[in-house]
C-alpha positions in Angstrom: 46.3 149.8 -37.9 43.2 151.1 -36.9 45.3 154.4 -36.9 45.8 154.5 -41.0 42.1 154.9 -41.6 39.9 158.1 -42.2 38.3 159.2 -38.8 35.1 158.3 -40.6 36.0 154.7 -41.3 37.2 154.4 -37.9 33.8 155.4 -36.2 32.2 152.9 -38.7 35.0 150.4 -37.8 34.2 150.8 -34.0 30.5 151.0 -34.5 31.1 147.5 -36.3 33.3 145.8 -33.6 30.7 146.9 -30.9 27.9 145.5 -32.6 29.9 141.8 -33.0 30.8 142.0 -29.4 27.4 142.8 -28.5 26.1 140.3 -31.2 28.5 137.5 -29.8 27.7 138.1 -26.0 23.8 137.9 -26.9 24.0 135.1 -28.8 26.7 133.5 -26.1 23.5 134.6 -23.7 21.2 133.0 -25.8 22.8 129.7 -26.1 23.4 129.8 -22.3 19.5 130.1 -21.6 18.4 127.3 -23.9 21.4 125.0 -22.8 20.0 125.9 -19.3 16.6 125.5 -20.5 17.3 121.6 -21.4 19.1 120.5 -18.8 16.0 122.0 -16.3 13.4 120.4 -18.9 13.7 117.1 -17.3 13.0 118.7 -13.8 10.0 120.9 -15.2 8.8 117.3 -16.5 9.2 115.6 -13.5 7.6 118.3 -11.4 4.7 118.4 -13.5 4.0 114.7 -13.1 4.1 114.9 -9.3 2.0 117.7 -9.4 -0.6 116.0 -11.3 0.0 113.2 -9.0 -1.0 115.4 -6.2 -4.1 117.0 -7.8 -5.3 113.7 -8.3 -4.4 112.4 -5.0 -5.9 116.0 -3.2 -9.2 115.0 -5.4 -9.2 111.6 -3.7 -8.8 112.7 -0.4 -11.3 115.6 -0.7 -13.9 112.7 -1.3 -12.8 110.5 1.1 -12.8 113.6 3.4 -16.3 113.1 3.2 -16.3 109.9 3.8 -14.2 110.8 7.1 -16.8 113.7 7.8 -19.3 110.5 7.9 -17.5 108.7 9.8 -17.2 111.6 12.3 -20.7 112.0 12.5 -21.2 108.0 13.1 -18.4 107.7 16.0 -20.4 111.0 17.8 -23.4 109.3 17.7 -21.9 106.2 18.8 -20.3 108.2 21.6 -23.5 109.1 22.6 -25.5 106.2 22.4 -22.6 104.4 24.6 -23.2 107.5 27.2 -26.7 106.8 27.4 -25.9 102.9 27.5 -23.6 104.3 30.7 -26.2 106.3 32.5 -28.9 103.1 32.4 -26.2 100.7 33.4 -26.1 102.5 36.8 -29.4 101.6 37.3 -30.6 100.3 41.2 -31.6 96.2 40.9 -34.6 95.1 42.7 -32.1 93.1 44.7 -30.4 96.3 45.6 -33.2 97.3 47.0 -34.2 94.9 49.1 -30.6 95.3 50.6 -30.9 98.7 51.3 -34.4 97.7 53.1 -33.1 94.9 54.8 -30.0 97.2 56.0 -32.4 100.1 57.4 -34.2 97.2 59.5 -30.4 97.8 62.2 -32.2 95.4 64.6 -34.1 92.2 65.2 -37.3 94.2 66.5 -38.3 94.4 62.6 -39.4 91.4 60.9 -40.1 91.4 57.0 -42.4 88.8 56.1 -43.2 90.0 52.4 -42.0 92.0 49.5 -44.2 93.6 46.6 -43.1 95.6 44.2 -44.9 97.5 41.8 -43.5 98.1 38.0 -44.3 100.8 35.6 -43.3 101.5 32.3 -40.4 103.8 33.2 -39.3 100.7 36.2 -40.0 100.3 39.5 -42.0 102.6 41.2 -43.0 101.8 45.0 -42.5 98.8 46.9 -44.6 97.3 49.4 -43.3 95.6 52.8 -45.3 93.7 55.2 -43.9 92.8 58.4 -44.1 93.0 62.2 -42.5 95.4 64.5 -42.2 94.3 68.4 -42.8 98.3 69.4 -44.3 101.5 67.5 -40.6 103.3 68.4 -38.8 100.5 66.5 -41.5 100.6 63.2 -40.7 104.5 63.7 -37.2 104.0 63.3 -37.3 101.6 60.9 -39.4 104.5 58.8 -37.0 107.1 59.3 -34.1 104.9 58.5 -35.5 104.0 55.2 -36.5 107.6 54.3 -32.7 108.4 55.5 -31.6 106.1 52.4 -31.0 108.0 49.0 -32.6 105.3 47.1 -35.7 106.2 48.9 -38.5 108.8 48.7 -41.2 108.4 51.2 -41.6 105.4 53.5 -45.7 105.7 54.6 -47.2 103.4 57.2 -50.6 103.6 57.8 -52.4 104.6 61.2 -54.2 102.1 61.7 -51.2 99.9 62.0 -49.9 102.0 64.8 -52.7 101.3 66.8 -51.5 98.4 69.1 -49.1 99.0 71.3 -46.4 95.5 70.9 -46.4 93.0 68.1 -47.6 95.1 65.5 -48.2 93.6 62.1 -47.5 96.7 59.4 -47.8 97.4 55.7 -45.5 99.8 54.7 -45.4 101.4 51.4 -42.1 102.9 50.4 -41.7 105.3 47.1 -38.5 105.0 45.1 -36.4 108.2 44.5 -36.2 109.4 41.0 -33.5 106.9 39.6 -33.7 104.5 37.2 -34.8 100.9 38.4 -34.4 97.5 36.3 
């Protein structure tokens, strides 16, 4: 049919068609992105809400993150208090020491009649044995013995109670190393 019309009304004819298709396929386009549109507007809701949710919850945990960072701080400081509370719990006991003295003495030629012991603020500082040795050579050895031990500094006997030659009452005066003493 299109063939009994003027070439001029044909063009217009064509031109006309074109622009329905056209017009139909948009609006078929159209339709298609606002049917998708709804049927992803429930989703777009839904994510929206979580996302709020999240803010919200990000918010909460950014304070409470400084809460946390507090906590940090108070479990270091903890930490270190309980190292310190280690280091003085391996402190020497004045019966420790008196062990260690008694354990230098090896043999029955040393006799230990009395132990003083002098405190300071920082613990015990020197200790002071009286005793009698049956030879010089044995209150020698008993000397180097206790300046062997690590717990001890100095062990200092007098001259004067070297002076007799068997039965020799001494007073010995023994410095404690640098450790820390209850």
């Amino acid at each position: 049919m299109i063939n009994l019309l003027p070439p001029q009304a044909r063009k217009a004819v064509t031109r006309e068609y074109w622009l329905r298709v056209v017009t139909v396929w948009a609006l078929l386009l159209a339709v298609g992105c606002i049917a998708c549109g709804l049927l992803l507007m429930p989703s777009y809701v839904l994510l929206q809400a979580h996302l709020a949710a999240v803010t919200t919850e990000a918010g909460a945990l950014e304070n409470a993150g400084g809460d946390a960072f507090e906590a940090e701080a108070r479990i270091k400081e903890a930490n270190l208090l309980a190292e310190e509370l280690a280091d003085n719990s391996a402190t020497v006991t004045l019966s420790g020491i008196i062990m260690s003295i008694d354990q230098a003495r090896k043999s029955a030629s040393i006799t230990l009649n009395a132990y003083a012991v002098e405190r300071t603020t920082e613990g015990l500082e020197t200790v002071h044995v009286q005793g009698v040795a049956r030879t010089r050579e044995a209150l020698l050895a008993f000397q180097e013995a206790l300046e062997a031990e690590p717990l001890f500094e100095t062990a200092t006997v007098p001259i004067a109670n070297l002076v007799r030659g068997t039965n020799l009452p001494f007073a010995m005066t023994i410095t404690l190393a640098d450790t820390t003493h209850e």
